[in-house]
C-alpha positions in Angstrom: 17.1 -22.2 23.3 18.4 -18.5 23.6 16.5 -15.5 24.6 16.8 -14.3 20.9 15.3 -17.4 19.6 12.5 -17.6 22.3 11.5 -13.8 21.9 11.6 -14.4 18.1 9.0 -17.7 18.5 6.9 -16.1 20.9 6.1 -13.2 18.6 5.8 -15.3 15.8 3.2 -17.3 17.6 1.3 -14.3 18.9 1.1 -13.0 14.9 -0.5 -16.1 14.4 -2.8 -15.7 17.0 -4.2 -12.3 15.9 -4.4 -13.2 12.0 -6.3 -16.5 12.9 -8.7 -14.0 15.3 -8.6 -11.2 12.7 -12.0 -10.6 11.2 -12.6 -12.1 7.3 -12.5 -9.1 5.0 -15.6 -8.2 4.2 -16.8 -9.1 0.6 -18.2 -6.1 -1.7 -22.5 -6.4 -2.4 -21.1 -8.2 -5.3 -22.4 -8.4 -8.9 -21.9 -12.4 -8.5 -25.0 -12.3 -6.7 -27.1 -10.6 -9.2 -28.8 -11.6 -12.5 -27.3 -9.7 -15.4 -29.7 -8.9 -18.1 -29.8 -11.4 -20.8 -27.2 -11.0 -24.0 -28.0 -11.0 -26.7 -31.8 -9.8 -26.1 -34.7 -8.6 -27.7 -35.4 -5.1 -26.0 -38.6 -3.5 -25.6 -38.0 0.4 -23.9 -41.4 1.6 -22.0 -40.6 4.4 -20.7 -44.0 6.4 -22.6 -46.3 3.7 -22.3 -46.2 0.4 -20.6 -48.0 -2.0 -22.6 -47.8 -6.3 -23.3 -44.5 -6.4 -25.1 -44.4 -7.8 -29.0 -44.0 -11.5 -29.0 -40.1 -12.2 -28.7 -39.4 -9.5 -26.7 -36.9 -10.9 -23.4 -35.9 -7.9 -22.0 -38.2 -4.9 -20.9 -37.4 -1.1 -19.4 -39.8 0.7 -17.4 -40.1 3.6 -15.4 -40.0 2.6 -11.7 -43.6 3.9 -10.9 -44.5 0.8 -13.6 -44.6 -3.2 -12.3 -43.2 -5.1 -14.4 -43.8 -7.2 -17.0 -44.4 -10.9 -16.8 -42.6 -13.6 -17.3 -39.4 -11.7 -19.0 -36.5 -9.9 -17.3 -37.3 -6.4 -16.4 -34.9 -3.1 -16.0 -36.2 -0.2 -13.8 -35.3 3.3 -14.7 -34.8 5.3 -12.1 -33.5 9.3 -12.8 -30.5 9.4 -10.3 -29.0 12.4 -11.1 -32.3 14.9 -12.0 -35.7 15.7 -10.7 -38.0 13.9 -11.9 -40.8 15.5 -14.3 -43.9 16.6 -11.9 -41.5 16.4 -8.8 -40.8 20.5 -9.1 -43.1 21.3 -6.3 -41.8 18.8 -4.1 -38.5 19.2 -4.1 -38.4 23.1 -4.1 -40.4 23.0 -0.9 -38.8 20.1 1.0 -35.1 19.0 -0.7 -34.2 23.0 -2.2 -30.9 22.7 -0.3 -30.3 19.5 -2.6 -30.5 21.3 -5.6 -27.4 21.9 -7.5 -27.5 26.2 -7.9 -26.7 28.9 -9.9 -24.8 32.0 -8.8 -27.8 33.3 -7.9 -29.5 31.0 -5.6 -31.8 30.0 -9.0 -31.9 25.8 -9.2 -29.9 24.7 -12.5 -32.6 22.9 -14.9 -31.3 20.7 -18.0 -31.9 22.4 -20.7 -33.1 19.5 -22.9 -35.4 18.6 -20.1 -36.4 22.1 -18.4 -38.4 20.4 -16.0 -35.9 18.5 -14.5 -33.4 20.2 -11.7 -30.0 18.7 -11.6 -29.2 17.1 -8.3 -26.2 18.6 -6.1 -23.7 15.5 -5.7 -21.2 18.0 -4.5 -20.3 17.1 -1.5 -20.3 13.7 1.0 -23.3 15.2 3.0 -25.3 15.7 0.3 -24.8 12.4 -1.9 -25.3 10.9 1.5 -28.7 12.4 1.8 -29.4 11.9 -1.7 -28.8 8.8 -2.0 -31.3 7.7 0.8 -33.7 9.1 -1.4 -33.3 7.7 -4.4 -32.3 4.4 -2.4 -35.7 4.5 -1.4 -36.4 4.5 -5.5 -34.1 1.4 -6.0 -35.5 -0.7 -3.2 -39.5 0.3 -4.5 -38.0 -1.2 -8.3 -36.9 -4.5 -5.9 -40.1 -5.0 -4.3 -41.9 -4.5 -7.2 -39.9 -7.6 -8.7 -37.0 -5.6 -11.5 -33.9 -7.5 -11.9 -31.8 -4.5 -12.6 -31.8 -0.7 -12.2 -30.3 1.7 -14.9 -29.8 5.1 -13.7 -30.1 8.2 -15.9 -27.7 11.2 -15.9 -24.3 10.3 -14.9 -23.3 13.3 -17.2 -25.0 15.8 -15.2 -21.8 17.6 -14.2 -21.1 18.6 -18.5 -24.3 21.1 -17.6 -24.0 21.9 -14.1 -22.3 25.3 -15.0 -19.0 24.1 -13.7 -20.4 23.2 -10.3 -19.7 19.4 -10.4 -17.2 17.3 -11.7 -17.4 13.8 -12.8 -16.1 12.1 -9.7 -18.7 14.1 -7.7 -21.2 12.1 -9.6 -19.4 8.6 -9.0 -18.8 8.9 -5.9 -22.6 9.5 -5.3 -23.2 6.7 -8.6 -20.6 3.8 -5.8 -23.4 5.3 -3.3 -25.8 4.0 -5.4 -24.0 0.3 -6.3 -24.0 -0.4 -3.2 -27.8 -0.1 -2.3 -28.9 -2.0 -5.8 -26.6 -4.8 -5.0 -27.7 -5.1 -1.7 -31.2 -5.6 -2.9 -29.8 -8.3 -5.5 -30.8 -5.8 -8.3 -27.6 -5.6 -10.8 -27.2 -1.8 -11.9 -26.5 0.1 -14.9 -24.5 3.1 -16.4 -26.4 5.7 -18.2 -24.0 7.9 -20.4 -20.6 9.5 -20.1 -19.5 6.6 -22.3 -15.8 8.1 -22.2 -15.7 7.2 -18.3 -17.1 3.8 -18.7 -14.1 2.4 -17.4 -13.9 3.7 -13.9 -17.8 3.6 -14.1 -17.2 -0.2 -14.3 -14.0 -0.7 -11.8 -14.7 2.5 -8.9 -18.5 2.3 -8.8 -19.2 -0.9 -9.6 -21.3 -0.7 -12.7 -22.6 -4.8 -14.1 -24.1 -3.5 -17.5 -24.7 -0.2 -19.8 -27.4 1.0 -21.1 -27.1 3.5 -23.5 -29.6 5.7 -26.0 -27.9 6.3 -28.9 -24.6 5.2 -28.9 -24.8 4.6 -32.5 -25.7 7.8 -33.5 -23.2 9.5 -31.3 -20.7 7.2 -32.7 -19.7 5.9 -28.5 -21.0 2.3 -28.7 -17.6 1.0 -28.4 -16.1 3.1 -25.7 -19.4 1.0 -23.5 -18.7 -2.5 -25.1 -15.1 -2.2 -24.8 -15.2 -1.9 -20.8 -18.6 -4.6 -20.6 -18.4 -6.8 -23.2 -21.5 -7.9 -24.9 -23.8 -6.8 -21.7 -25.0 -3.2 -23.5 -28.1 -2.5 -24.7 -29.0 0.3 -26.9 -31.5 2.3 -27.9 -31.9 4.1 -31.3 -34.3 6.7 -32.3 -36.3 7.0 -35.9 -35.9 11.0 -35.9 -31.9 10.5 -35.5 -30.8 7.5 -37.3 -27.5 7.7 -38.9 -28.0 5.8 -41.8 -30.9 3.6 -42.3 -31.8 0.6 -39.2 -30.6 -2.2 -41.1 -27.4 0.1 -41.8 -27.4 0.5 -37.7 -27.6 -3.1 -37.3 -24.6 -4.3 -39.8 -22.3 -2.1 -38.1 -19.9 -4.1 -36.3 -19.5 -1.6 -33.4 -23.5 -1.9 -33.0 -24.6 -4.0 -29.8 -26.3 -7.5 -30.5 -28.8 -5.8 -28.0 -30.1 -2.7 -30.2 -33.7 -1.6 -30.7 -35.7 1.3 -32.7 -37.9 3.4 -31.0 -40.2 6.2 -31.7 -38.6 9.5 -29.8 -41.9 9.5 -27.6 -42.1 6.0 -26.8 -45.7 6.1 -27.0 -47.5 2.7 -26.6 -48.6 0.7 -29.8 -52.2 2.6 -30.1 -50.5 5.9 -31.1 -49.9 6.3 -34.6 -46.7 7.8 -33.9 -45.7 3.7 -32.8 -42.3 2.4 -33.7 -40.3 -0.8 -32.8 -38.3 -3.1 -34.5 -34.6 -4.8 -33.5 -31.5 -6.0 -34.8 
């Protein structure tokens, strides 16, 4: 055998070696070892109230200081992006710095939801930071016994003022992933239909949840990206068309239910629910 030959064996051989020692890649938290919501579904959204569901109902939202409902599959809702509602106080005191700002130091609010502060996914510290805490949020919806988280305000950057940008918000959103599928919880997108795609492929998305996509005329920008795993919710006071009109559209999910804008419990006059 010539030296050429034996050098070219021996290093062969020694490739081997290391890519039999190598380390197996490591897997993603995968979605494979979650339980997706079922599809089609009857869907009750609690987010007012949380109350026994009407008979048929097989899929239930609730706010994550809720339990959840028996015996049927359960999403959490979880604000990931905003304050929530009766939070001010604490957050202005202890997380300020975490608060997306205006040019004057002032914290940004939604204005549909003035008493919300929009969160400051800016930069790798801070969605670092953030994330533990609303981690904390996604692993309280586990323990309780949810299935599945869906997280509100992606879309915060459209009224951040020009302070964030969409992948600001999914690279926090991967953050985010990656804690609910390491609790076995599958997770879902909440708006910013037009960037369902990457919300699916970069941060790791299983399902969408939507309010409104009929009305807004964006149900198919979700379904086209997850299939028939989207749920929707309508309102009464912003129906385009009549229910039953909602419900023969084609681009419509299977999963689609009418609520009152309030979503009070069924004790309030103001009570509305009904499905495709």
């Amino acid at each position: 055998m010539t030296p050429l030959v034996t050098a070219l064996r021996n290093a062969a051989l020694a490739c081997a070696v290391v890519a039999l020692s190598a380390p197996a890649a490591q897997a993603q938290p995968a979605a494979a070892q979650v339980q997706l919501p079922p599809v089609p579904a009857v869907l009750d959204y609690q987010l007012g109230a949380a109350y026994t569901p009407p008979a048929g109902v097989t899929l239930v939202t609730r706010d994550s200081t809720a339990t959840p409902a028996p015996g049927i599959y359960n999403i959490c809702y979880v604000n990931g992006f905003q304050t929530q509602p009766g939070e001010r106080d604490l957050w202005l005191k202890n997380r300020k710095d975490l608060l997306l700002s205006d040019s004057k130091g002032n914290p940004i609010i939604d204005p549909e939801w003035p008493d919300e502060f929009l969160l400051d996914t800016s930069t790798s510290a801070k969605r670092t930071r953030l994330a533990e805490i609303t981690g904390a949020t996604i692993q309280l919806c586990a323990q309780k016994g949810f299935k599945a988280v869906e997280i509100d305000n992606l879309d915060s950057y459209s009224r951040s003022k020009g302070k964030l940008t969409v992948d600001n918000n999914l690279a926090y959103a991967t953050l985010l992933a990656q804690r609910a599928h390491g609790l076995n919880l599958a997770i879902g997108q909440k708006n910013s239909a037009e960037e369902s795609r990457r919300a699916r492929t970069q941060v790791g998305f299983d399902f969408a949840f939507s309010e409104e996509c009929h009305a807004y005329e964006e149900c198919s920008s979700y379904s086209d990206v997850y299939g028939t795993h989207v749920m929707d919710v309508e309102y009464t006071d912003n129906l385009r068309g009549t229910f039953a009109n909602v419900c023969r559209d084609a681009d419509t999910p299977a999963t689609t239910t009418l609520r009152d804008r309030d979503l009070v419990g069924p004790g309030n006059g103001a009570y509305r629910f009904d499905h495709c």
